[in-house]
N, C-alpha and C positions, 0 to 999 in steps of 0.2 A: 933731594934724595928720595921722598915718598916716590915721585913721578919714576922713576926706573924700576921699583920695586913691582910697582901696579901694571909693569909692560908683560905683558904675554897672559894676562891675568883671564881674562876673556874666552881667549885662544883655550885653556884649561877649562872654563866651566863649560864652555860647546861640548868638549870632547868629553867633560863626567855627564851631561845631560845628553846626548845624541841616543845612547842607547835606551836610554828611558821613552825618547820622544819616537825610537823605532819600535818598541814593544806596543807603544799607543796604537801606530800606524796597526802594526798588524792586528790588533784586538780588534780595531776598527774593521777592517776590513775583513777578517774573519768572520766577524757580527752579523757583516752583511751578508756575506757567502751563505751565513745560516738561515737570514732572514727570508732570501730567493729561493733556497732551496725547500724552507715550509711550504711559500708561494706555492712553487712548482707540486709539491704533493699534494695539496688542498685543491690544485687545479684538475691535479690527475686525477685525486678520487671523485669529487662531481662528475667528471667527461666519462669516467667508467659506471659511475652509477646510472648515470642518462643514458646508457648506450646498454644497460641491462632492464632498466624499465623499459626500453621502447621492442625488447624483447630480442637483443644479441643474444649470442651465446657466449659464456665466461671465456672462451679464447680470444674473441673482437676485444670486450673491454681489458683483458690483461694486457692486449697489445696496445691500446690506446693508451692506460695509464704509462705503459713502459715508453711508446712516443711522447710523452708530455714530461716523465719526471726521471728516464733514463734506463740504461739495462739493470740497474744494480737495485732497484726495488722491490719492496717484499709485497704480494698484492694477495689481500685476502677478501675472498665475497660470502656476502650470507646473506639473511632478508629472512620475513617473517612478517603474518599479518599485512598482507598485500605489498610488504616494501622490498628492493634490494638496497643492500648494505656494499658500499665498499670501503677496503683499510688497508693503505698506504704506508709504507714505511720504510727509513732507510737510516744505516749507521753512520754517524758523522765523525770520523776521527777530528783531535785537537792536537794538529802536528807540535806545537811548543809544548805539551806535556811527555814528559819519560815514556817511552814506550806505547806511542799512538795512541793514548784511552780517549775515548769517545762516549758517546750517547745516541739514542737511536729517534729522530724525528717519526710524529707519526699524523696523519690526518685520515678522517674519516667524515663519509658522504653515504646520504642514505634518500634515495627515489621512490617516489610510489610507481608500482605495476601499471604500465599503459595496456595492458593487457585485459585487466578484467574488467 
């Protein structure tokens, strides 16, 4: 009599565990989305900082950082004491919370002047 009771027993904790093990799935792979996407801005601000030290002008390096980390970046330059400055940044929404809230990734790269 135990043996009929314990049938389909299984079948029921898949289905209470499934959505736990799909919220996993996507934190995971959110993580990483966010993890490529710092990559990607840390890459574009170095490429535009080297591309203002070798003496570009701020429209080559904006267009370089936005070829490397996309159209939707925020690219700020400065410099001071022989350097340029560049700063990267971009808003990351977190589609499983209410109402898309987000956070804004940001990296920053700074070149000595090949100029002087």
């Amino acid at each position: 009599m135990g043996v009929s009771r314990q049938r389909g027993s299984s079948t029921a904790e898949v289905a209470v565990l499934l959505p736990g093990i799909a919220l996993l799935v996507a934190l995971a792979v959110g993580a990483g989305s966010i993890g490529a996407t710092q990559v990607r801005l840390e890459q574009a601000a170095r490429a535009a900082a080297r591309e203002l030290a070798r003496g570009e002008a701020a429209a080559v390096a904006h267009q370089t950082a936005r070829r490397l980390a996309g159209d939707e970046i925020t690219v700020g330059i400065g410099g001071g004491d022989g350097f340029r400055t560049v700063r990267v940044s971009v808003e990351v929404g977190l589609p499983l919370l209410s109402g898309g809230a987000g956070f804004a990734l940001t990296a920053e790269a700074s070149a000595r002047n090949e100029q002087e």
